[in-house]
N, C-alpha and C positions, 0 to 999 in steps of 0.2 A: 482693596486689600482685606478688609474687613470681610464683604460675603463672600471671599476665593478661603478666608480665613489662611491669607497667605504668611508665609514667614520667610528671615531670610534661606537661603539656599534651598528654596525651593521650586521646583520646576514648572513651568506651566506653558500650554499648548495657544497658540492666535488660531482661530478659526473664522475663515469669513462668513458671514452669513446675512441677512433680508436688511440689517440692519447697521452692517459696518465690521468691525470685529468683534466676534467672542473667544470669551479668554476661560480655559478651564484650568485647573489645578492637578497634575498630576500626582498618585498617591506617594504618599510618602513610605520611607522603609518600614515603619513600626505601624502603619498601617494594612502593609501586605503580608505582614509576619501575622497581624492578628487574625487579619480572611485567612490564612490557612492556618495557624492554629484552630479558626470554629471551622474549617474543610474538614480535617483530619482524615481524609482520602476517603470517604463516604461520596457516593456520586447520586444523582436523581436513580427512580427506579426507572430503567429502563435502558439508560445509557453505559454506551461503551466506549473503551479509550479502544484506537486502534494505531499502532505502529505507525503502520503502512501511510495511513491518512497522515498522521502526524510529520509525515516526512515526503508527502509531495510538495512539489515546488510547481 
């Protein structure tokens, strides 16, 4: 609990792997509010959103 740095009601993912399962922590809310407040819709140079892509299935 300590290195997932888990708390209650928090989420986290089992993954098998080489060794048995691994266990990740998924972000919390106040953690993905903060990656896009420092986003602020700035993208790498070069990339592009596109519609179309975003909405194949």
């Amino acid at each position: 609990m300590r290195a997932l740095d888990l708390k209650e009601g928090d989420r986290i993912e089992l993954h098998a792997d080489a060794q048995g399962l691994a266990v990740s922590r998924q972000p919390r809310a106040d953690e993905i509010l903060a990656s896009l407040r420092r986003f602020r819709g700035r993208l790498p140079d070069g990339a592009q959103l596109s519609r179309d892509a975003a909405h194949e299935r």
